[in-house]
C-alpha positions, 0 to 999 in steps of 0.5 A, spaced: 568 487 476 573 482 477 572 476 479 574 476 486 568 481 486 563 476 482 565 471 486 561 474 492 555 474 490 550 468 487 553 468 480 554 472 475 548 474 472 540 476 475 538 471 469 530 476 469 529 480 463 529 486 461 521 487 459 516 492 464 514 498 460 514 504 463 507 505 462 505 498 465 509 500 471 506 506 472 499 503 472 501 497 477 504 503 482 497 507 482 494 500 484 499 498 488 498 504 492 491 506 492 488 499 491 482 498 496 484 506 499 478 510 497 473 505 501 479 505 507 479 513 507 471 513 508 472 508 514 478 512 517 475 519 517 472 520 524 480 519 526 481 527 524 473 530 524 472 536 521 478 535 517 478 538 510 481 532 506 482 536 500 488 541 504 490 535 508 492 531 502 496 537 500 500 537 506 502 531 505 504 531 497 511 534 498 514 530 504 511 524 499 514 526 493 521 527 497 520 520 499 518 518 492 524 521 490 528 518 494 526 511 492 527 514 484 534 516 485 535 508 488 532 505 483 536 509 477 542 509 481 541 500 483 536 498 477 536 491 481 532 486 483 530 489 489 533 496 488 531 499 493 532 494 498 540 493 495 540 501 495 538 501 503 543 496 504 548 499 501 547 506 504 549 506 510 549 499 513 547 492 511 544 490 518 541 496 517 538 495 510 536 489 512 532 488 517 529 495 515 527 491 509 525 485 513 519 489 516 516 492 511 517 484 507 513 482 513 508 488 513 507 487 505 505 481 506 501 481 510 497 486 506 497 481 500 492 477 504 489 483 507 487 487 500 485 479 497 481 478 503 478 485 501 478 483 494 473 477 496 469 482 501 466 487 496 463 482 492 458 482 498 457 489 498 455 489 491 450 483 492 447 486 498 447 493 495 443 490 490 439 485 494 437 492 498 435 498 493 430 493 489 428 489 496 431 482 493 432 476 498 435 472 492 441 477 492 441 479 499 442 472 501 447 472 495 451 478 499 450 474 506 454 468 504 459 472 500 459 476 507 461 469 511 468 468 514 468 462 510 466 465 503 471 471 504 477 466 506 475 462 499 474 468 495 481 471 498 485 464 496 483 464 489 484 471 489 492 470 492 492 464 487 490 468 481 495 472 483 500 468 485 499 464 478 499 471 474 506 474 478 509 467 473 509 469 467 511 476 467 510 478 460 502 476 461 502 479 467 504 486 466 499 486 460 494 485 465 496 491 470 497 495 463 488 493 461 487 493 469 490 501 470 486 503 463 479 500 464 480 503 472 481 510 470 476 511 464 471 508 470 474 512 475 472 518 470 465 514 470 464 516 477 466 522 479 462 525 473 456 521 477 458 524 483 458 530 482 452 530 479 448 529 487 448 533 493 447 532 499 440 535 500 438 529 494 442 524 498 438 525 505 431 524 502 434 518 498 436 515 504 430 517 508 427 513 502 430 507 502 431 505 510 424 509 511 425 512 517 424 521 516 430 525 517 435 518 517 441 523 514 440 528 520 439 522 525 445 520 524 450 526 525 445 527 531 447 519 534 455 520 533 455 526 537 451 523 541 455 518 543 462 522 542 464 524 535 466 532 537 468 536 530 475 540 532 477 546 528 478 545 521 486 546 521 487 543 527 484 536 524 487 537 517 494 535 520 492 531 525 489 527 519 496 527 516 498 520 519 493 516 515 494 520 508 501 518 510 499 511 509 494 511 504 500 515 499 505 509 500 507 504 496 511 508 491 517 504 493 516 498 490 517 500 483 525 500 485 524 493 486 523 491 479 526 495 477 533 491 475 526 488 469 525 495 467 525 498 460 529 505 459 530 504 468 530 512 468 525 514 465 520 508 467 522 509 474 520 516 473 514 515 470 512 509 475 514 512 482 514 520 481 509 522 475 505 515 479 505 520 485 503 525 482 497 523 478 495 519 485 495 525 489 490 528 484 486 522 484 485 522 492 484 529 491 477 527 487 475 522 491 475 526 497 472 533 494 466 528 490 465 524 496 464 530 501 460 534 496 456 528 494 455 526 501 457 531 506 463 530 511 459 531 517 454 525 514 460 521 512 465 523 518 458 520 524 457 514 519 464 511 519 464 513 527 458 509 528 461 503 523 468 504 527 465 504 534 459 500 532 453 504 536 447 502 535 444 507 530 437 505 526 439 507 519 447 504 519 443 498 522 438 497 516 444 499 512 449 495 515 450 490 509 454 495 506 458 498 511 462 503 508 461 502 501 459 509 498 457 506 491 451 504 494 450 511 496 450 513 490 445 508 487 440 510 491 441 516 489 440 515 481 437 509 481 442 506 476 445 499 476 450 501 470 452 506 474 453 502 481 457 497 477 462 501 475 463 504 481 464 498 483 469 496 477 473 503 480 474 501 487 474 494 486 479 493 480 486 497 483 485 492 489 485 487 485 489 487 479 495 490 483 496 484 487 500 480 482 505 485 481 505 485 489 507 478 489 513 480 484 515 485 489 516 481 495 519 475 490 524 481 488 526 481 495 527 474 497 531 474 491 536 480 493 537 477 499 538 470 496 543 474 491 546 477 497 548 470 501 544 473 506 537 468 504 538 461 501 541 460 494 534 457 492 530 462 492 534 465 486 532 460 481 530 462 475 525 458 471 528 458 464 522 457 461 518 462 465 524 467 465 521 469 474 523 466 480 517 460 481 519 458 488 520 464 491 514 466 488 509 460 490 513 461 497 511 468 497 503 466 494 504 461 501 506 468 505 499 470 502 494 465 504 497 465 511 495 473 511 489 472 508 487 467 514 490 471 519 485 477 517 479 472 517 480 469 524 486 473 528 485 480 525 488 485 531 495 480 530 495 481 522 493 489 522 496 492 529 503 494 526 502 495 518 502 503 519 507 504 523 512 499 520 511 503 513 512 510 518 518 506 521 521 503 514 520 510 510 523 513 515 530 509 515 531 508 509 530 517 508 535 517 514 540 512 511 540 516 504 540 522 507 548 520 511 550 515 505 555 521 502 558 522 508 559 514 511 559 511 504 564 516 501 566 512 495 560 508 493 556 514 493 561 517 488 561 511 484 554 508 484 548 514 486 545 518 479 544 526 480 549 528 484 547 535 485 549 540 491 546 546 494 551 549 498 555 544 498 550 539 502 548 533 497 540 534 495 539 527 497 541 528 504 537 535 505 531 531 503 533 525 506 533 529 513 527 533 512 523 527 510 526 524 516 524 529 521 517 529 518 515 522 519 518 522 526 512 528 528 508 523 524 510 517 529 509 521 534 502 523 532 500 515 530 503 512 537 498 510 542 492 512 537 487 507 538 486 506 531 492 507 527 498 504 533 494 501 540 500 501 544 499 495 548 502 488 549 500 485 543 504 491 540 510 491 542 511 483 542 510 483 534 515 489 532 520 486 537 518 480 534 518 482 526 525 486 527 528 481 532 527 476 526 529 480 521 536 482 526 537 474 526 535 472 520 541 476 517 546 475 523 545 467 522 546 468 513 553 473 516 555 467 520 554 461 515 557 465 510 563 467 513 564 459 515 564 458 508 569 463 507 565 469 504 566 476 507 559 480 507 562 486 509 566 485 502 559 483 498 556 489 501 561 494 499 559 493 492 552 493 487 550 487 484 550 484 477 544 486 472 
């Protein structure tokens, strides 16, 4: 690289080191993306009734793993800091890039308040479960106080700051994802071996049981009916499921983001984004065909109705200190705190020990745009001692809290546009891939790994366009849904809102930049430095 070249960006070296193992980052990637997921699919899955999870799962794995391949060839091909963000950014073109990345910084953010406000609400779902099976006042007042706004905004803090704390230190963090991926598959092992072992007709009487009322199962499929839950026919609610698995399978992306701290980037980027993917796919697989078996999909489909639409039904009401929380079903069922614990530990974990190498990402991508001259230059420091970016990263953990308070008291704000931003952000960055061999001809040659063609169309715009076209149908599916994307004021304020800022933010960084001299159509046309 000349020094003309050098000179466009912030200097001349990243200063981050080269120390994420492929297996850490590939257990960060099955936390990141199905961290507080499992409970989540249980509360959403009376948005398709009648759906056969299993099949609807497997739709959606091959649009998947053509995104996911997408984010591979960006972050073998720009191993960076933020290198999907820089590969997007350089793909077509950087306002483009930019204000794309913009959102989804803003809907990740978001989200690391919401999945530590999460992490603080489970606790009063096992206390209460504990509270409920053994007729404990002491551990149900223990679960209604953690079930408290004030307690959960408490808990959800020290989650963001020990997350925030642990993103500082890198080498002692991705230790802690590499111990917290392990113990969360040997216990995920633990509990679908558990659930297997119940059908519905033991969970019926279980339930019966434990909130005294006769037929409590049936009573609850009858009152969703009642109250409008209809069952469509299976095909037909398999692809109308397909919008909130899109959702649940993101979050692949972010391994590109640290991929410029990567060991061997090509083989870690494979493992951690693809294979990642494909063991996700399995794991959701599990859950769900476990779960049904177990439970029944008509009970679990009528319950997550009345939980949603909040109907008055005698059984959730005696339950409804455990919400959707399936661990609980299953204690009733084998009587075992063991057992109940692990589970907990299963769902509970991921949502927990992927909140640091969230933060990390989201500092990635501050100090890309740092590195690009488009953010200001300090939030590219690297601490020496530390060796990662402390002020980014407490600036990120500030982002946190803020999150974690707008889901506490402002939830319609915080949650109304995070699916369709992550439908929006994929869909843009498939695009610019698929049209970055035909408008960035020279970069494309001299930058891209696995050039391959078939008829003389490169692979990475077939795919690129394919997935594009795919989440297109699905946007159209999730616009106007009431629960995934409520078309309404509030709606369309906040996406003009998040993109309009992120348009200014980089219109104000070109301005200021070419006051001083710097041409950032010239940075733009050329990667990073390691």
């Amino acid at each position: 690289m000349s020094q003309e070249k050098r000179s466009l960006f912030l200097r001349e070296s990243s200063g981050l080191v080269r120390e994420v193992s492929p297996w850490a980052s590939m257990s960060a990637t099955f936390g990141l993306v199905t961290g507080g997921v499992p409970i989540l699919i249980i509360s959403w899955l009376f948005t398709a009734p009648g759906a056969n999870w299993v099949l609807a799962f497997l739709l959606a794995l091959p649009p998947t793993l053509g995104m996911a391949f997408l984010f591979y060839i960006a972050g073998v091909s720009m191993p960076r800091a933020g290198g999907d963000y820089v590969f997007n950014s350089r793909a077509v073109h950087p306002v483009v890039g930019f204000v794309n990345y913009w959102g989804l910084f803003i809907g990740f953010a978001l989200s690391l308040g919401y999945y530590s406000y999460l992490a603080a609400q489970w606790f009063a779902y096992l206390f209460s479960g504990i509270g409920l099976a053994y007729s404990n006042q002491y551990f149900l007042n223990i679960g209604n106080f953690l079930g408290s706004t004030e307690a959960e905004v408490i808990l959800g803090t020290i989650v963001v700051i020990i997350s925030t704390a642990l993103a500082m230190i890198p080498r002692f963090q991705w230790k802690f994802v590499l111990w917290g991926g392990i113990i969360s598959l040997l216990s995920s092992i633990i509990m679908f071996v558990a659930l297997a072992q119940i059908s519905p007709s033991q969970f019926a009487l279980a339930l019966s049981k434990n909130v005294g009322i006769p037929n409590a199962y049936s009573e609850v499929i009858q009152d969703a009916e009642s109250n409008g839950l209809t069952f469509y026919p299976t095909l037909y609610a398999s692809f109308l499921a397909l919008p909130v698995i899109w959702y649940y399978y993101t979050w692949y992306n972010l391994p590109a983001s640290w991929s410029g701290e990567m060991k061997r980037p090509k083989m870690n980027v494979l493992y951690s984004i693809i294979l990642a993917i494909l063991i996700i796919s399995v794991y959701y697989i599990l859950i769900v065909y476990f779960s049904e078996k177990a439970f029944g999909a008509s009970f679990l489909t009528s319950w997550s109705y009345i939980s949603y639409n909040g109907i008055n039904d005698t059984v959730y009401n005696t339950l409804s200190n455990i919400g959707d929380f399936i661990p609980y079903f299953a204690f009733i069922v084998n009587h075992s705190l063991a057992l109940f614990i692990i589970m907990f530990i299963a769902l509970w974990l991921p949502n927990f020990y992927s909140n640091p190498p969230l933060v990390v990402a989201l500092v990635r991508y501050l100090f890309a745009w740092s590195f690009d001259r488009v953010m200001p230059s300090w939030l590219a420091d690297v601490n020496d001692r530390f060796k990662s970016p402390l002020k980014a990263t407490i600036l990120v953990g500030i982002l946190g809290e803020i999150g974690v308070l707008l889901y506490a008291f402002n939830t319609p704000v915080a949650i109304v546009d995070t699916t369709v931003v992550f439908e929006i952000g994929y869909a843009i960055f498939a695009i610019s891939t698929a049209l970055m061999p035909f408008v960035r001809k020279d970069l494309y040659k001299r930058a891209v790994q696995h050039k391959w063609n078939i008829a003389g169309i490169p692979v990475i715009s077939i795919i690129g366009f394919a997935v594009f076209g795919f989440l297109m149908w699905v946007l159209a599916l999730t616009w106007n849904n009431p629960v995934l994307l409520p078309v309404n004021f509030v709606t369309i304020l906040s996406l003009g809102i998040i993109y309009g800022a992120g348009v200014l933010i980089y219109v104000t960084g070109y301005l200021l930049n070419r006051r001083n001299g710097i041409d950032l159509n010239l940075l733009f046309n050329e990667v990073p430095p390691e």
